[in-house]
N, C-alpha and C positions, 0 to 999 in steps of 0.2 A: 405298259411299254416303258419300263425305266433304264432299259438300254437304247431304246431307238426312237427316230422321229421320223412318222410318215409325213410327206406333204404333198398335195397333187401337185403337179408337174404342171408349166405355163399352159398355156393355149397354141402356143407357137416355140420354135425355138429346139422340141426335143421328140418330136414325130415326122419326119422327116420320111421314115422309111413306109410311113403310111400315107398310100397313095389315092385311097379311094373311100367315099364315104356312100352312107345307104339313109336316107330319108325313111320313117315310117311312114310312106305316104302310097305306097304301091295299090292298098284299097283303099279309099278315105272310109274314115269312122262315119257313121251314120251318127249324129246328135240324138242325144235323149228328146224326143218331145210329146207330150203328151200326146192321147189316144181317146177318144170316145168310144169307136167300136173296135169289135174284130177284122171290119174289112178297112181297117187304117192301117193295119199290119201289113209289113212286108220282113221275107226273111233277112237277116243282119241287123237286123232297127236294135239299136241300143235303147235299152227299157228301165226305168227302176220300178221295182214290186214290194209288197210284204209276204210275207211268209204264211200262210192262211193253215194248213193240214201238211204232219208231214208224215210218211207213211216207212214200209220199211225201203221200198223199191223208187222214193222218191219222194218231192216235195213240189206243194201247190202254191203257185205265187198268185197273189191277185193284183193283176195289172190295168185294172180300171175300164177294162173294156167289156165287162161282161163275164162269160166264160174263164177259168183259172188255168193259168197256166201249169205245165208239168216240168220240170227241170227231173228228168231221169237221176238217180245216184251216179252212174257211170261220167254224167255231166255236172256233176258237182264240183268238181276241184282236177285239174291232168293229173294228182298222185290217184292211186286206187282209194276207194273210200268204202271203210268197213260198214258204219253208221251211217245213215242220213244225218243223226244228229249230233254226230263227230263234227258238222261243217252249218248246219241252219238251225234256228231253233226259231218255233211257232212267234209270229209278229214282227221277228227279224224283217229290217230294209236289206235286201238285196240290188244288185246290181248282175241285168240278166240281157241275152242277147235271143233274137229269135231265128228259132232253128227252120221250123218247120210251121207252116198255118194249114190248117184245113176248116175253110170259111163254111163248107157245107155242114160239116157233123160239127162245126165248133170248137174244134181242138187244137192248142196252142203246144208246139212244142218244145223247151226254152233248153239254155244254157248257162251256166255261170263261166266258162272254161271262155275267156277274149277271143275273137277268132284272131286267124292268125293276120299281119300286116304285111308282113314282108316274108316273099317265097324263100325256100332254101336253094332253089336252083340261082337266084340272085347273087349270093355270096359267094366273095371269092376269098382267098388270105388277103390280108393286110389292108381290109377292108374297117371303116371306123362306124360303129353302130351305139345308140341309144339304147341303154338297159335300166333294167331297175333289180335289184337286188330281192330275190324271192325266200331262198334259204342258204344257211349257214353250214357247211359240216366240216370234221378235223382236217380234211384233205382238200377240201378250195369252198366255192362258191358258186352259187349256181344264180341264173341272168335272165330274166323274163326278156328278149330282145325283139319281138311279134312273130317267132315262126309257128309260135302254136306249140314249141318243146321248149323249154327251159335250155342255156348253152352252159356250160359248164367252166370256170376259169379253175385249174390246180394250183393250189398254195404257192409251188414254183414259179407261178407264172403274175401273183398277184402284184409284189410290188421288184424293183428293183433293187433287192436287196435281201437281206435274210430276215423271216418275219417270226415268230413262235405261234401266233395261231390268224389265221383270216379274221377274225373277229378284231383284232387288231388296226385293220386297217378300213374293213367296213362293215355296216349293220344292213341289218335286213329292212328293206323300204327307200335305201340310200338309190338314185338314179345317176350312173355314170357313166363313160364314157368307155367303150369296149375294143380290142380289133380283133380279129378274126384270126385265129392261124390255122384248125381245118374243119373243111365241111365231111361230113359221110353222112351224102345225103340217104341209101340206102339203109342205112339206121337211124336216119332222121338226128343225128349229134351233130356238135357245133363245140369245139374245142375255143377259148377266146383267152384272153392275155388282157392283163391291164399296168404293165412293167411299165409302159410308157407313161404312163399318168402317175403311179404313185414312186415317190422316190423315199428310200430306208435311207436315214442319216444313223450309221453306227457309231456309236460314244464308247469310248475307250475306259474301260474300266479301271478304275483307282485301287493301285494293291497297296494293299496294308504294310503302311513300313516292319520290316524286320525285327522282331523285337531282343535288344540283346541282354543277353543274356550276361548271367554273375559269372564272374571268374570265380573259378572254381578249382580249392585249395587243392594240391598233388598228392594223390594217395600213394601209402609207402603199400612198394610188391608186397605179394602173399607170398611168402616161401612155399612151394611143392612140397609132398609126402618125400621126396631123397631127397630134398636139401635139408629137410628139419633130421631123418634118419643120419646124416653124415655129419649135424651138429651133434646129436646125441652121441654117437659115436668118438667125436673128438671129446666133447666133454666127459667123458670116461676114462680116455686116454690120461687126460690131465691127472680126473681124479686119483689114478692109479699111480701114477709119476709122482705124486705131491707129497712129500714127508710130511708122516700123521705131527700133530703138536708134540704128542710123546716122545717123536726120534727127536725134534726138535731141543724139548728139556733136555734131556740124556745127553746129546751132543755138548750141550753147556757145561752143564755136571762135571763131562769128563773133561774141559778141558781146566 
């Protein structure tokens, strides 16, 4: 950034036209706490596991209760996932949430994907929400904010000012401050904006003095193809007009 300087923008003072905020608190998080069995389960309990078998269709956590849990591949991560072990590997601690129990047959069914906190019918524009910075790409930044989808902020919209790439102004892991400009809750998007918070200080570039230059001596004209012919021509005239040295002597002679 050696033309510009981001800086986040006060607390107060320059969001004015942001009128409404949204707590993550719409389901509260269930705390991690330990488990002896399987009927201390309930669905939503936030869990941490290891990694026990991981298979092509999915991986087995073992959650201290007995029975191993299954985290489906489609539950691995909200991008699509080719691998299983693109995202876990065997012994890995994870962080899993519970889907489904079936206390009779024993079967736990988990997720790594957070459930969601806050609905999308909640959001309005110009609403101020809690994100955390998920990934990076040339064209903006994308915003874990609890709806269960990623909200998307474009480069345009990141700082107040002209930036040359997102990465610029924030990394992935960073948790900041968001607001809302549109919902389509029918596609489940979340368009959002962070011009308020970061401000681009542009620095005016130094141009290189002028460097001047030698004077530089007067070249004598090239004479053209007629004007050297019209010299030639005259100087023939001459020569013909010009008494040889021998009329010269002679003249003397005679007088």
């Amino acid at each position: 950034m050696s033309d510009q300087e981001i800086t986040a923008a006060p607390e107060s003072g320059e969001t004015d036209t942001i009128v409404e905020t949204v707590q993550e608190t719409s389901q509260p998080e269930v705390a991690t706490t330990p488990s002896s069995s399987i009927g201390d389960l309930e669905p939503g309990m936030e869990l941490t596991g290891e990694v026990k078998s991981v298979t092509d269709f999915g991986a087995f956590v073992d959650l201290g209760v007995g029975p191993q849990g299954l985290v489906h591949i489609s539950q691995l991560a909200r991008r699509r996932v080719e691998k299983v072990t693109d995202v876990v590997k065997m012994g890995q601690q994870v962080q899993v949430w519970v889907k489904k129990i079936d206390k009779q047959r024993g079967r736990i069914s988990l997720t790594m994907v957070k459930p969601a906190t806050v609905s999308l019918k909640d959001l309005k524009p110009e609403m101020v929400l809690k994100g955390t910075v998920t990934r990076i790409e040339p064209y903006g930044v994308f915003v874990d904010i609890g709806t269960g989808r990623d909200g998307m902020i474009h480069i345009s919209q990141l700082a107040d000012g002209y930036i040359s790439a997102p990465a610029d102004v924030v990394s992935v892991g960073d948790k900041i401050d968001v607001a809302v400009l549109n919902v389509d809750r029918k596609l489940r998007k979340v368009d959002l904006s962070t011009k308020a918070f970061f401000h681009v200080e542009q620095r005016e570039k130094t141009k290189p003095a002028a460097r001047q230059e030698e004077p530089q001596e007067a070249e004598e004209p090239v004479p053209t193809a007629m004007e050297l012919a019209f010299q030639a021509a005259m100087q023939r005239e001459k020569d013909r007009t010009k008494p040889s040295l021998q009329q010269l002597v002679s003249g003397k002679a005679s007088r």
